[in-house]
Rosetta silent file (secondary structure, phi, psi, omega in degrees, C-alpha in Angstrom):
SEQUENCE: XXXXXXXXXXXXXXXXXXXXXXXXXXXXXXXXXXXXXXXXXXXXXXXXXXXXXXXXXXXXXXXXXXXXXXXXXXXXXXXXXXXXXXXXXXXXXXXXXXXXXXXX
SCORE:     score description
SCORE:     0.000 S_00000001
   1 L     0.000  124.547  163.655    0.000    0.000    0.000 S_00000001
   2 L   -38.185  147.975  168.518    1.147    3.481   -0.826 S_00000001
   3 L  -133.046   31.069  149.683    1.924    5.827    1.466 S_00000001
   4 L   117.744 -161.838 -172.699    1.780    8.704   -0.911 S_00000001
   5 L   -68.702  125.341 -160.901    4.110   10.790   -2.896 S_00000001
   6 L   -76.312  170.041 -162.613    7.972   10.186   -2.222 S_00000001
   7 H  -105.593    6.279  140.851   10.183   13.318   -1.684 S_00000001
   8 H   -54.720  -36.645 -166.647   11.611   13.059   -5.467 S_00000001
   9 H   -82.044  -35.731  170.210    8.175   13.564   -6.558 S_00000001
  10 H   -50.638  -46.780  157.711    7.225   16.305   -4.385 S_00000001
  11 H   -42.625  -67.936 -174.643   10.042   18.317   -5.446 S_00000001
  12 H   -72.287   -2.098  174.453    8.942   17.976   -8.865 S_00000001
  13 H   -64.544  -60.522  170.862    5.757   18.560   -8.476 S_00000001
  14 H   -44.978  -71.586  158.552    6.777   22.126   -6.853 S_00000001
  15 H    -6.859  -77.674 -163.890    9.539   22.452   -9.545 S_00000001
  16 H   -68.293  -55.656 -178.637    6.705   22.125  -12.177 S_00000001
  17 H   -57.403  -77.267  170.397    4.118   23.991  -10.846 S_00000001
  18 H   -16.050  -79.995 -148.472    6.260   26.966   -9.826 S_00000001
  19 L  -102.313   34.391 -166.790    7.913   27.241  -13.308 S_00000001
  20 L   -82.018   18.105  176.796    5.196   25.893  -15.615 S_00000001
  21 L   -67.021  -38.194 -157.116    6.131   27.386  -18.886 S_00000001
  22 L   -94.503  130.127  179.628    9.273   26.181  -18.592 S_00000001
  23 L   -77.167  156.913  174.183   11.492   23.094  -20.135 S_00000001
  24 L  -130.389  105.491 -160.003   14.071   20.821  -17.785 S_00000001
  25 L   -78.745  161.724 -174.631   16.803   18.822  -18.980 S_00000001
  26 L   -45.405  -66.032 -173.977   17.103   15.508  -17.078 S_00000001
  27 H   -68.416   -4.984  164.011   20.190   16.870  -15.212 S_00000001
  28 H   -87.615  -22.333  177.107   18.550   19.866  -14.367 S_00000001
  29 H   -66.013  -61.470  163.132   15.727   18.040  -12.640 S_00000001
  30 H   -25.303  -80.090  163.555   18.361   16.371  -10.762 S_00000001
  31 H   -59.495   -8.008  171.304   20.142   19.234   -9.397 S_00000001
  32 H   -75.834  -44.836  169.055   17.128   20.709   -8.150 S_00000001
  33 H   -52.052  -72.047 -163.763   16.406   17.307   -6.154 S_00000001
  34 H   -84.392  -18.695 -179.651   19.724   16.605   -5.287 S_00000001
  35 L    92.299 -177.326  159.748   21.882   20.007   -4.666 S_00000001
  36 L   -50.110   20.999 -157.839   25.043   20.712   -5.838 S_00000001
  37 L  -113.732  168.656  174.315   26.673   17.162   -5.937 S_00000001
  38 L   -46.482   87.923  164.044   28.240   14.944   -8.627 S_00000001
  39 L   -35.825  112.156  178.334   25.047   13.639  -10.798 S_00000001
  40 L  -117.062  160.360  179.844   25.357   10.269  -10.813 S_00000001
  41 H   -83.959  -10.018  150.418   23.089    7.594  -12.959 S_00000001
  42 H   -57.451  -11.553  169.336   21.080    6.266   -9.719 S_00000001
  43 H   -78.440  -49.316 -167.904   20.479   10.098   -9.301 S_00000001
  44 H   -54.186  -66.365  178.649   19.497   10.536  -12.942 S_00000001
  45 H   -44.653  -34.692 -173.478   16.848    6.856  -12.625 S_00000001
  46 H   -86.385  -16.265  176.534   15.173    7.908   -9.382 S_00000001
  47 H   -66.981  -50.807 -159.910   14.319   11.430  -11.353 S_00000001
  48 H   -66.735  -43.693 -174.665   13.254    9.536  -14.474 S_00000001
  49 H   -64.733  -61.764 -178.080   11.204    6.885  -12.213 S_00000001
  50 H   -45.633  -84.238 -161.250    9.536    9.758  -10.158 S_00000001
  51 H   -48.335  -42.289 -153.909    8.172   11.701  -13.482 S_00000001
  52 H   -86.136  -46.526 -179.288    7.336    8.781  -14.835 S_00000001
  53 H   -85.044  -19.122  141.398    4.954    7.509  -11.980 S_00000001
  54 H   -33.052  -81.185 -163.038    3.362   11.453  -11.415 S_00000001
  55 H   -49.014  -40.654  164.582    2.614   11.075  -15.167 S_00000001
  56 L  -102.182   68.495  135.371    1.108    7.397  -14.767 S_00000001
  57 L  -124.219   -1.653  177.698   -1.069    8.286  -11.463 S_00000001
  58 L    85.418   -1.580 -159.812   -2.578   11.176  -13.159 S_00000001
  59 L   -57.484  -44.972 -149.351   -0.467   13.420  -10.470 S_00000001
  60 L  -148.524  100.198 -152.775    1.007   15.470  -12.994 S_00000001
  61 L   -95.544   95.948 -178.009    0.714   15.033  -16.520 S_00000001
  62 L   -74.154   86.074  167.475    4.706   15.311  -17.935 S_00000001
  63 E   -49.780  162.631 -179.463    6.023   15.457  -21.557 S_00000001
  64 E  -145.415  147.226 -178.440    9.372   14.444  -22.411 S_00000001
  65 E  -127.675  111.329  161.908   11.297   15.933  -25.789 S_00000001
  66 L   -87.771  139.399  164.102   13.855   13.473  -26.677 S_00000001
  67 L   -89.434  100.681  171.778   17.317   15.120  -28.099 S_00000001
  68 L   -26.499  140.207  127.373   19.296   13.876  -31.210 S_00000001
  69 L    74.566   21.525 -179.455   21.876   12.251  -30.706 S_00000001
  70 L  -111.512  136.400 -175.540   21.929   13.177  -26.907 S_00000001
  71 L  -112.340   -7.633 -165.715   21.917    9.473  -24.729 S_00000001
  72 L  -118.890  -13.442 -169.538   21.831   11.380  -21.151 S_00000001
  73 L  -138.906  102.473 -177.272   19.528   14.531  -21.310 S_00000001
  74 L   -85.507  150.852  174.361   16.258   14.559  -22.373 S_00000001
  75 E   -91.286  165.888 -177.935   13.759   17.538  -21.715 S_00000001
  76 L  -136.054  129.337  173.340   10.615   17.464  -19.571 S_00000001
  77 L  -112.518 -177.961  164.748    7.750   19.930  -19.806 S_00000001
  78 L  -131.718  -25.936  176.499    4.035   20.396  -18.172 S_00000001
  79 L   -66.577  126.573 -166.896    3.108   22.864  -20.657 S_00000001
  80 H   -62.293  -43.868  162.505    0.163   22.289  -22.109 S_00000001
  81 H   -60.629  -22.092  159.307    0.930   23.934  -25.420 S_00000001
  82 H   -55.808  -18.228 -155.241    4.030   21.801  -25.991 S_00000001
  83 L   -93.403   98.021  -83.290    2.074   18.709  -25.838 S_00000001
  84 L   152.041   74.591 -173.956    2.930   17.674  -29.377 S_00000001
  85 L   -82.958  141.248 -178.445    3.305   14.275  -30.352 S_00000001
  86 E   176.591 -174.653  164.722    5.636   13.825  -33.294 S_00000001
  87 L   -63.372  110.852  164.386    9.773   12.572  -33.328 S_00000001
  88 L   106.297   14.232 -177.847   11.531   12.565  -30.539 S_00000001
  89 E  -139.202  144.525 -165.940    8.505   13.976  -28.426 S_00000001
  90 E  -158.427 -160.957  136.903    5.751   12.391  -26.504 S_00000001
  91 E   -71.640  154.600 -164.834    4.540   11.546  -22.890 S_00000001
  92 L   -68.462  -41.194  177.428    6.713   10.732  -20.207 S_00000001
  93 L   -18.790  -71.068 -157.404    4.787    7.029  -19.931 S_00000001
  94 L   -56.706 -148.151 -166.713    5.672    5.231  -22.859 S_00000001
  95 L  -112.237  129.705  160.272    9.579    3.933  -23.334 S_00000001
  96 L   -38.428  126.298  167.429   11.925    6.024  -24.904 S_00000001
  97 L   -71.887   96.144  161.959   12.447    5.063  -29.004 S_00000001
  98 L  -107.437   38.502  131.824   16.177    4.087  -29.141 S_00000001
  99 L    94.711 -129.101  179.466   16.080    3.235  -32.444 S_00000001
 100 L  -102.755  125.497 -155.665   17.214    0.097  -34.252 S_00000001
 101 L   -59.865  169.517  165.467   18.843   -2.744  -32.220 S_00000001
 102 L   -81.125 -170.704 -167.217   22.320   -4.041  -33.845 S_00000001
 103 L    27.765   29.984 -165.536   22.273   -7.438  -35.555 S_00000001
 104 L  -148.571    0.000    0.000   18.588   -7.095  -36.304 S_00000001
């Protein structure tokens, strides 16, 4: 049983609401959570996991803008005018497209 929203999610919740106009690259999300420390990728996964479970509870409904040819920082929006499905941009829910496996 839940015991409600986790204190990654809270942050971003604030984060978003405060600023909602505004895009966040992955590592910016991060430092906002986390402070000033070395961004590590278990920092970077519990950010990605938190938006991603706001976005499937209905908390907070999150976009994500995937970047060519960028593998570590994708953006995240709330703005409703942004919400724009097309390449590289979607809801935070589904799975990231990383494009065609080798040998296949």
């Amino acid at each position: 049983m839940s015991r409600g929203l986790g204190h990654v999610q809270r942050l971003l919740i604030e984060l978003f609401e405060r600023h909602p106009r505004q895009e966040f690259s992955t590592s910016e999300l991060c430092e906002h959570v986390y402070g000033k420390i070395e961004i590590e990728k278990k920092h970077r996964v519990a950010v990605i996991r938190a938006i991603k479970a706001l976005s499937r509870g209905r908390v907070l409904l999150v976009w994500r803008s995937v970047l060519l040819r960028e593998r570590t920082d994708d953006l995240w929006h709330v703005n409703q005018q942004w919400q724009v499905t097309g390449p590289g941009r979607g809801p935070a829910n589904p799975p990231r497209d990383r494009g065609r496996r080798r040998g296949r």
